[in-house]
N, C-alpha and C positions, 0 to 999 in steps of 0.2 A: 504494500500500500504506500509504503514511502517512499519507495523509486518511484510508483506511478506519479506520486503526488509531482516529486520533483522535476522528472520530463515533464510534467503540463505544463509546471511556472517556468523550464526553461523557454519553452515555444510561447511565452506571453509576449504578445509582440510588443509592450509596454516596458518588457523587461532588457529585451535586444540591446538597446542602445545603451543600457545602464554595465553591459555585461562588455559592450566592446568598448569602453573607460573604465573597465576593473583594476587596471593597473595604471589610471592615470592617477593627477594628484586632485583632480576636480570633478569628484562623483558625489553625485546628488544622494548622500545617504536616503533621505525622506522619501524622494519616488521610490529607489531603487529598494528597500523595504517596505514601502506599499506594493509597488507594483508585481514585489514577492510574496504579497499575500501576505502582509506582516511575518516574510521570515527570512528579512535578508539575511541573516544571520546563518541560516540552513544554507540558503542556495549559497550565499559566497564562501562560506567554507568548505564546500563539496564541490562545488566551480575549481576554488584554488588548488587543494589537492589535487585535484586531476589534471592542471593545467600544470603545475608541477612535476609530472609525473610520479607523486609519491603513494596513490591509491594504490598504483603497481608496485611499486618498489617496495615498500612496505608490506603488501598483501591485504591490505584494509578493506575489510567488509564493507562496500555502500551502503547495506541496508541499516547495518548498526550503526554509522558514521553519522546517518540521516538520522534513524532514532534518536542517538545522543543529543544532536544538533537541536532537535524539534525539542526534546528536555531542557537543553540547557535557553533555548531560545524564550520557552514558555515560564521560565524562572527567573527570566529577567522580568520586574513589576513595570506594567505598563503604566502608572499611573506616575511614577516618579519622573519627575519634569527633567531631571537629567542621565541619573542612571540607570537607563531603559534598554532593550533593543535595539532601538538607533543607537546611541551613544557606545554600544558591543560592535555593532557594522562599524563606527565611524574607525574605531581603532582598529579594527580588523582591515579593515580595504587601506591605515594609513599605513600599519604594521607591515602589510602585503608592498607597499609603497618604498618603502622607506627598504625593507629587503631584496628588491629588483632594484635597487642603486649598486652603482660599479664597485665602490670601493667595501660594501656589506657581503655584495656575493661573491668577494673574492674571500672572505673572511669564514663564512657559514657553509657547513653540509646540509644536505637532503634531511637529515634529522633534524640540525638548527630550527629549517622552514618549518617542519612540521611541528615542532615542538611553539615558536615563537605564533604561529599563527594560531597555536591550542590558547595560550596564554591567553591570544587577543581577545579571543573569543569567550573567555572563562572570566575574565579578568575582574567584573562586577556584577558576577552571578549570584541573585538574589537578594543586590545589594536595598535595603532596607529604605535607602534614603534619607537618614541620618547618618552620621559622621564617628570616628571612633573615641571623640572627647566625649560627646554626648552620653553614647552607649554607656562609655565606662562613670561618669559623673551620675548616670540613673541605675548604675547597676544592674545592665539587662542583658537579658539570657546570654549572650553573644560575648560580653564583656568577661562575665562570668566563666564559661566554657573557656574561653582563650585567658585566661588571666589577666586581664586588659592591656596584653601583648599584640601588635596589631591586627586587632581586633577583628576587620570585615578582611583585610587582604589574606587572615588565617580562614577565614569562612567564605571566601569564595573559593580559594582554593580546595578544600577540604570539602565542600558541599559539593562543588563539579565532579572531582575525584570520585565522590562517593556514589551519584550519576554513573558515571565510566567505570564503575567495578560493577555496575548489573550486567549480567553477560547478553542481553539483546542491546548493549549500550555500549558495549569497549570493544570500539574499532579498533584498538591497539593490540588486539590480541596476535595478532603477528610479528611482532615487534622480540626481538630476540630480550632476553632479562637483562643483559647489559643497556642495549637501544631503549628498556622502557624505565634503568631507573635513569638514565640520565634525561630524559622527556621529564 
């Protein structure tokens, strides 16, 4: 269902033109995650991998890549005026940018990309909307759990993680045990 999903919004002829400036510096986050059906986030990280060539290289399940993507997409809170699902694309398509410069790809492997563009993507998942003075000044759950050590960047990482150890979820499972602790 989630491959079908994703060949329909790549053939959105809405989305065409967002898809051929994926790698420029001036992409319309806002259309280009409407015109994905609120999930740019899905289509440009399963775009890039494979434009990469690292869905092969890796051996990464699409189906799970996609899964993951649509989990971590729908846990971004859409109501929060900045750290939303746009605000996941914008660093993700800048991430993707700033990596296809001359002097970063001579620096980075095929793992780097895949690893740095997981990041971009994860980076303020489930972020709350408030900030980590806050949390730890109101003593709430989040502060608490992480000992108000930083705080939301221990909880995005660790909630996404925990996303990607479901096994219809962790495209990484091809990933050799060296390749996936350094990811």
């Amino acid at each position: 269902q989630e491959l079908m999903l994703y060949d329909e919004l790549l053939e959105r002829p809405g989305l065409v033109p967002h898809l051929a400036k994926i790698h420029s510096w001036d992409v319309d986050c806002f259309g280009f995650h409407e015109e994905a059906g609120n999930a740019g986030v899905v289509v440009a990280l399963s775009y890039l991998l494979q434009d990469y060539g690292l869905v092969d290289k890796f051996r990464i399940s699409k189906h799970r890549l996609l899964t993951f993507s649509r989990r971590i997409c729908e846990g971004y809170v859409a109501e929060n005026p900045y750290h939303n699902a746009v605000h996941a694309l914008d660093v993700l398509l800048n991430t993707n940018y700033f990596l296809r410069q001359e002097a970063l790809q001579a620096l980075t492997t095929p793992l780097d990309r895949l690893a740095a563009l997981l990041a971009a993507m994860i980076h303020d998942f489930q972020h709350p909307g408030l900030n980590n003075v806050f949390l730890q000044a109101t003593k709430h759950e989040l502060a608490v759990t992480y000992n108000d050590n930083s705080v939301l960047e221990s909880h995005h990482v660790a909630s996404a993680w925990k996303v990607l150890m479901e096994d219809d979820c962790n495209f990484l499972k091809g990933l050799s045990r060296e390749q996936y602790l350094e990811v």
